[in-house]
PDB file of N, CA, C and O in Angstrom:
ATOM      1  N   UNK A   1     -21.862 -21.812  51.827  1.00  0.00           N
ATOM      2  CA  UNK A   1     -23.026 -20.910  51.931  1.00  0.00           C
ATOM      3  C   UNK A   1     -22.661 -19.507  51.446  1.00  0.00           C
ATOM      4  O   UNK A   1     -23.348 -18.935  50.600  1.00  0.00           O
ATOM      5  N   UNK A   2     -21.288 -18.821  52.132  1.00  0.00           N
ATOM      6  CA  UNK A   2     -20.852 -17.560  51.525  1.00  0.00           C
ATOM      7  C   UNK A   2     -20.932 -17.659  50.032  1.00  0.00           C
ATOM      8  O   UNK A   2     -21.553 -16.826  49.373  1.00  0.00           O
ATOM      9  N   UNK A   3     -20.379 -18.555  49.563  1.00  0.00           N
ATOM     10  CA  UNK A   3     -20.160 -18.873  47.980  1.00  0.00           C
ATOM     11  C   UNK A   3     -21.309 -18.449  47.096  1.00  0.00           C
ATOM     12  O   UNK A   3     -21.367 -17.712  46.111  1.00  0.00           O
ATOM     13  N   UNK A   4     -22.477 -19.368  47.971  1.00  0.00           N
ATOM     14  CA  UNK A   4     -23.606 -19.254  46.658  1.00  0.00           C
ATOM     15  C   UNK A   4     -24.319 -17.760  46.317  1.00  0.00           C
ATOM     16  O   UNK A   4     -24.889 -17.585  45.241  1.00  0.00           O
ATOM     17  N   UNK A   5     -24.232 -16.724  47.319  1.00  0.00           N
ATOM     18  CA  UNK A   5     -24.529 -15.473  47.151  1.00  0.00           C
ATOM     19  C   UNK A   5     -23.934 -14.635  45.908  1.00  0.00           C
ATOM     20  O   UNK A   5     -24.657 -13.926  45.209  1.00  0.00           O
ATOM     21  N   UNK A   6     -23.150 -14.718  45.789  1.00  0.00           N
ATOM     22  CA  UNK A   6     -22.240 -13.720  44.796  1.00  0.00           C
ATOM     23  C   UNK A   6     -23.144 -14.398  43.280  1.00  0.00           C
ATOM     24  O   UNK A   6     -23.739 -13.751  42.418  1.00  0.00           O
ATOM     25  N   UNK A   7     -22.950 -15.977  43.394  1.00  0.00           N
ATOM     26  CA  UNK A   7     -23.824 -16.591  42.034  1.00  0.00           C
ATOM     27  C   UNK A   7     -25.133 -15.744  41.812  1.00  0.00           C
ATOM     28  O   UNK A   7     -25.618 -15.129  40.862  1.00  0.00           O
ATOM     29  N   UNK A   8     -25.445 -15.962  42.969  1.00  0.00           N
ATOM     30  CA  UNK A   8     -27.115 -15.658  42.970  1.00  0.00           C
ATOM     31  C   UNK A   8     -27.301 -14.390  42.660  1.00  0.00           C
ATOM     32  O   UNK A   8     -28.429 -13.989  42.373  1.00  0.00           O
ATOM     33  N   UNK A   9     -26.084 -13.462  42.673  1.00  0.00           N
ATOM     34  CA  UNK A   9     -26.154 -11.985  42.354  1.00  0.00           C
ATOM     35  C   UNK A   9     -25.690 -12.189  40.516  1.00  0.00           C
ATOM     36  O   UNK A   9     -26.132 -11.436  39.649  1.00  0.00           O
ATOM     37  N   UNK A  10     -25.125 -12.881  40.347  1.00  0.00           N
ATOM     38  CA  UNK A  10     -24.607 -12.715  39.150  1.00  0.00           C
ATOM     39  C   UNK A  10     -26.058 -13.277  37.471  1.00  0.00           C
ATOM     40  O   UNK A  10     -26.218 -12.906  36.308  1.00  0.00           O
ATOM     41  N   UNK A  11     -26.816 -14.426  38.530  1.00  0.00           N
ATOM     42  CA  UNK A  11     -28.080 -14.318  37.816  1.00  0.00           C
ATOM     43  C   UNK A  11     -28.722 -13.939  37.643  1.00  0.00           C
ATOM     44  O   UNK A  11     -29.245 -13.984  36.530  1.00  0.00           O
ATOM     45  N   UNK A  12     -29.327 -13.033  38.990  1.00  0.00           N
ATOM     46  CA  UNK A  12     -29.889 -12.284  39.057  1.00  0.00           C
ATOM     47  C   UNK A  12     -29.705 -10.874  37.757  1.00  0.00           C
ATOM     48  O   UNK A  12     -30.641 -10.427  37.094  1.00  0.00           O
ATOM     49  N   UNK A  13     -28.396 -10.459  37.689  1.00  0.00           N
ATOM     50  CA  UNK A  13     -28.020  -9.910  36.763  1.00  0.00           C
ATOM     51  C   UNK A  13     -28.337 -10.247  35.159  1.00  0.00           C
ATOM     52  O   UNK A  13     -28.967  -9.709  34.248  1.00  0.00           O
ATOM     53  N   UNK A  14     -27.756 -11.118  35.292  1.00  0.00           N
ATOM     54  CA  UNK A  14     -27.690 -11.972  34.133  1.00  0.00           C
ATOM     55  C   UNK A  14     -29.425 -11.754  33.252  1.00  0.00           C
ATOM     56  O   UNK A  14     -29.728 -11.490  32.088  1.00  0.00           O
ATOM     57  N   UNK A  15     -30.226 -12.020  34.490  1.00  0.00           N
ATOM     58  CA  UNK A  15     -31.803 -12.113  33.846  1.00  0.00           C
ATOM     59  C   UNK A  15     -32.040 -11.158  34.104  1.00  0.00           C
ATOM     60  O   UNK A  15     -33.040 -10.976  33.410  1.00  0.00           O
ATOM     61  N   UNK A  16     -31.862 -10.169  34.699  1.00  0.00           N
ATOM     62  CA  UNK A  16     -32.240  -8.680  33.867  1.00  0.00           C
ATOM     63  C   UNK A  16     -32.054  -8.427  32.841  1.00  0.00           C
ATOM     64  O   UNK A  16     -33.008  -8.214  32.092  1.00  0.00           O
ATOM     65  N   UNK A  17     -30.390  -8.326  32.272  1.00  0.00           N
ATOM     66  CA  UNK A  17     -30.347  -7.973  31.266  1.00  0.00           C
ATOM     67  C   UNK A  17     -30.566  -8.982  30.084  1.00  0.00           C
ATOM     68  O   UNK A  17     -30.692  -8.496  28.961  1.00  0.00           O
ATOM     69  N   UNK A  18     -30.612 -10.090  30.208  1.00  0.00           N
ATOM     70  CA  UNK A  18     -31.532 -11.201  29.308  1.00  0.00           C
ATOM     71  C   UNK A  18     -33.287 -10.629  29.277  1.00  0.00           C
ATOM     72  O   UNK A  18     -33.831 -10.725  28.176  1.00  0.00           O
ATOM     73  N   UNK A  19     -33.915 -10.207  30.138  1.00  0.00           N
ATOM     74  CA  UNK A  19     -34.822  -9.592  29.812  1.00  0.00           C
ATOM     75  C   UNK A  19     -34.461  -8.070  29.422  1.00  0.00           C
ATOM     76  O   UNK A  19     -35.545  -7.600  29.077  1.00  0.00           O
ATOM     77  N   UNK A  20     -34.069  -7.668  29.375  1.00  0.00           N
ATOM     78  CA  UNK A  20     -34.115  -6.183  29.164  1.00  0.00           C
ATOM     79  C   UNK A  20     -33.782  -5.996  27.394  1.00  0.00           C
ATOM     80  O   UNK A  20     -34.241  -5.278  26.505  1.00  0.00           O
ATOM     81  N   UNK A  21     -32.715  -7.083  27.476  1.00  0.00           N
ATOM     82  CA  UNK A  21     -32.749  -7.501  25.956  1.00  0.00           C
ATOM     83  C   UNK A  21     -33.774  -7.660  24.742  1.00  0.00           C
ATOM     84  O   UNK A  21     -33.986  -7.028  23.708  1.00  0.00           O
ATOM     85  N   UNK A  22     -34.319  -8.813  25.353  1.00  0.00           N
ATOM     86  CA  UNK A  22     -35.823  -9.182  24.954  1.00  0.00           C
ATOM     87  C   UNK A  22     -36.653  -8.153  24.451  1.00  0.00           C
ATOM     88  O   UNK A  22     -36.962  -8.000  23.269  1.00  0.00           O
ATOM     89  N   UNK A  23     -37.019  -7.408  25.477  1.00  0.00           N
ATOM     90  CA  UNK A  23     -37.620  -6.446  25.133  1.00  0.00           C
ATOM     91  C   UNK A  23     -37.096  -5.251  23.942  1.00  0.00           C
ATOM     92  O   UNK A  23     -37.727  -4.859  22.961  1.00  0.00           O
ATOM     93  N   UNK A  24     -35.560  -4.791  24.467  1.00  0.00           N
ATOM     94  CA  UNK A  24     -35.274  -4.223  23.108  1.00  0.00           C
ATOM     95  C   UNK A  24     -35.447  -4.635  21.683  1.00  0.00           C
ATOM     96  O   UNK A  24     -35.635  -3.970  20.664  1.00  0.00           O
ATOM     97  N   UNK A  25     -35.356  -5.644  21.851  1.00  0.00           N
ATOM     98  CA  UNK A  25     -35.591  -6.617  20.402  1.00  0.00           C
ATOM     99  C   UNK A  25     -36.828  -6.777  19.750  1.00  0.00           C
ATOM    100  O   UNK A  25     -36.954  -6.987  18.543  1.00  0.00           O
ATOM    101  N   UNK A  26     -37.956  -6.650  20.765  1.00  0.00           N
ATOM    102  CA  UNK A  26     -39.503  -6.820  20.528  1.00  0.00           C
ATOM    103  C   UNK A  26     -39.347  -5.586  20.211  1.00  0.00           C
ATOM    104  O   UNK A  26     -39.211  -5.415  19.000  1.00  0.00           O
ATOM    105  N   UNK A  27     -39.319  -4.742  20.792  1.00  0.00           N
ATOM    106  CA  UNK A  27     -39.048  -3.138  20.290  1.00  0.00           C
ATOM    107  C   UNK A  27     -38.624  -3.275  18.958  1.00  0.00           C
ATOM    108  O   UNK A  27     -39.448  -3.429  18.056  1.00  0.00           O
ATOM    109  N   UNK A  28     -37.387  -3.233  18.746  1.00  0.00           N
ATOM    110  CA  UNK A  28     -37.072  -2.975  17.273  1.00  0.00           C
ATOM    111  C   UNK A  28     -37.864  -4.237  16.233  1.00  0.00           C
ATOM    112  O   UNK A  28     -37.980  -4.324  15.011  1.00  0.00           O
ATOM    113  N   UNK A  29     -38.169  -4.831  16.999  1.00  0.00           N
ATOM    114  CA  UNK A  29     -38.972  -5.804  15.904  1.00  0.00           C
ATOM    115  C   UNK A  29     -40.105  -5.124  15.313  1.00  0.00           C
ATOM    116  O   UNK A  29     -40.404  -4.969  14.129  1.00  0.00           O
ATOM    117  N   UNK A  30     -40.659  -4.762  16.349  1.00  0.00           N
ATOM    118  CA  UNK A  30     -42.030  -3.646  15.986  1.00  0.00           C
ATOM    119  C   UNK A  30     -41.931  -2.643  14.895  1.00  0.00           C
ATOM    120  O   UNK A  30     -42.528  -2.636  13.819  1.00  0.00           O
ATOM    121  N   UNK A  31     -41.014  -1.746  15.400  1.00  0.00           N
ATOM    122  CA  UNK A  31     -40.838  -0.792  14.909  1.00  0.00           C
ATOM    123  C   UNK A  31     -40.391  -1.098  13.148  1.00  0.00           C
ATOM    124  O   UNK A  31     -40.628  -0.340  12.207  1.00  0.00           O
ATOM    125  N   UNK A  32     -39.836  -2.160  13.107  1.00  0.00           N
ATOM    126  CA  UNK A  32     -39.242  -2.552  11.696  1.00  0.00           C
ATOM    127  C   UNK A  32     -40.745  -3.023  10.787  1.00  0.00           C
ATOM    128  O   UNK A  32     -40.859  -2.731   9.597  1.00  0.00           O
ATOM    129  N   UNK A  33     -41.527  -3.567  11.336  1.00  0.00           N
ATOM    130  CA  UNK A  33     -42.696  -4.351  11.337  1.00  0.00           C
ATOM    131  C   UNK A  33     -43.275  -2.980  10.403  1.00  0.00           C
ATOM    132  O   UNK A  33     -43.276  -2.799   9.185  1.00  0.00           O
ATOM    133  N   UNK A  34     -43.807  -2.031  11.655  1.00  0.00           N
ATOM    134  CA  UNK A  34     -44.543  -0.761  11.115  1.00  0.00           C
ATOM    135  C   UNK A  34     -43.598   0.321   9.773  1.00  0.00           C
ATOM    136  O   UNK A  34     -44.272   0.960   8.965  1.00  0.00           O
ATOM    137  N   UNK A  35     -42.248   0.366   9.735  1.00  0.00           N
ATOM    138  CA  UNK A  35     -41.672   0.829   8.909  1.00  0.00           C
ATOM    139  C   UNK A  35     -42.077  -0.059   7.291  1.00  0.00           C
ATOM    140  O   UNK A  35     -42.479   0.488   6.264  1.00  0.00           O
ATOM    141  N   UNK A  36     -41.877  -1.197   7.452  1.00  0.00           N
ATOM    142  CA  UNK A  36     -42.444  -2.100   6.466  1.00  0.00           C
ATOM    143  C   UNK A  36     -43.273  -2.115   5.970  1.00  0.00           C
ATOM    144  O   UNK A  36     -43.255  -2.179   4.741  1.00  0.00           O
ATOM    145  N   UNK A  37     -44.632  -2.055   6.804  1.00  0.00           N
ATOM    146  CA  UNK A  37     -45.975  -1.499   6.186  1.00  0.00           C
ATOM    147  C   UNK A  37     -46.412  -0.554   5.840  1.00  0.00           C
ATOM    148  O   UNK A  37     -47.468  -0.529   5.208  1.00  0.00           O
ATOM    149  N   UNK A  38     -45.663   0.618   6.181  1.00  0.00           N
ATOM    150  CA  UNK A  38     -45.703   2.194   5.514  1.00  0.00           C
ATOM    151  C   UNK A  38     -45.212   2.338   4.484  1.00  0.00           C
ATOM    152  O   UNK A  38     -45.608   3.268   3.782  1.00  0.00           O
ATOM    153  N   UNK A  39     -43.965   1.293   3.928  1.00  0.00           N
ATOM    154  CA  UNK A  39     -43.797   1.406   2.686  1.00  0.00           C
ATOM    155  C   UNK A  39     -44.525   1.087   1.961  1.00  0.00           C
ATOM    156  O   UNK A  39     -44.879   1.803   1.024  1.00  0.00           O
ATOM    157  N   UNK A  40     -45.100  -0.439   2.245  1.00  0.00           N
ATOM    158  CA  UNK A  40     -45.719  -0.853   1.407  1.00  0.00           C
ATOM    159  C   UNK A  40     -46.924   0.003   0.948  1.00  0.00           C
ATOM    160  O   UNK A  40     -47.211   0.227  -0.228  1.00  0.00           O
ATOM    161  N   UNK A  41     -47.782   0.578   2.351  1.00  0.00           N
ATOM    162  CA  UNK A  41     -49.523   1.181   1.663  1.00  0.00           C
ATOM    163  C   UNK A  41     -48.425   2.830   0.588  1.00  0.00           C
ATOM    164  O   UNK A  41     -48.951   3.583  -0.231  1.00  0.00           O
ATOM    165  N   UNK A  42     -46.998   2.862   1.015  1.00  0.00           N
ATOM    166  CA  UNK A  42     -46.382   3.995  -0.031  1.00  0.00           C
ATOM    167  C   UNK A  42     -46.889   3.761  -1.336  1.00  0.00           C
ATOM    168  O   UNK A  42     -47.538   4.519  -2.057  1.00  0.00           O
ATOM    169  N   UNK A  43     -46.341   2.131  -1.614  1.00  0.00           N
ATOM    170  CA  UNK A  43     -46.207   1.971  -3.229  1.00  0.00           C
ATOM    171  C   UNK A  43     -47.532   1.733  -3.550  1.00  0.00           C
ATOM    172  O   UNK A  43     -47.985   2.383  -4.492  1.00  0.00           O
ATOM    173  N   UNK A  44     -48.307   0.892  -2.941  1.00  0.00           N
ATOM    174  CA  UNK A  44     -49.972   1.103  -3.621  1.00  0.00           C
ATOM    175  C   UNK A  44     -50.443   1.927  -3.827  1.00  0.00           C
ATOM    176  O   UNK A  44     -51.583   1.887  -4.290  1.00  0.00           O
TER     177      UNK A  44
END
């Protein structure tokens, strides 16, 4: 029973920063997204 606590802290962890990730990534996905299309309406 002591045992499984420390796990349960370590997933807990774990899926934060697996989400926190995520999100940075949607972030820079975006942001690359909108950089992309500003070039493009540039060259037209």
């Amino acid at each position: 029973m002591l045992q499984q606590i420390p796990q349960k802290k370590e997933e807990e962890q774990e899926r934060k920063k697996k989400k926190k990730e995520r999100r940075k990534r949607k972030k820079e996905e975006k942001e690359r997204k909108k950089k992309k299309k500003e070039r493009k309406e540039e060259e037209s």
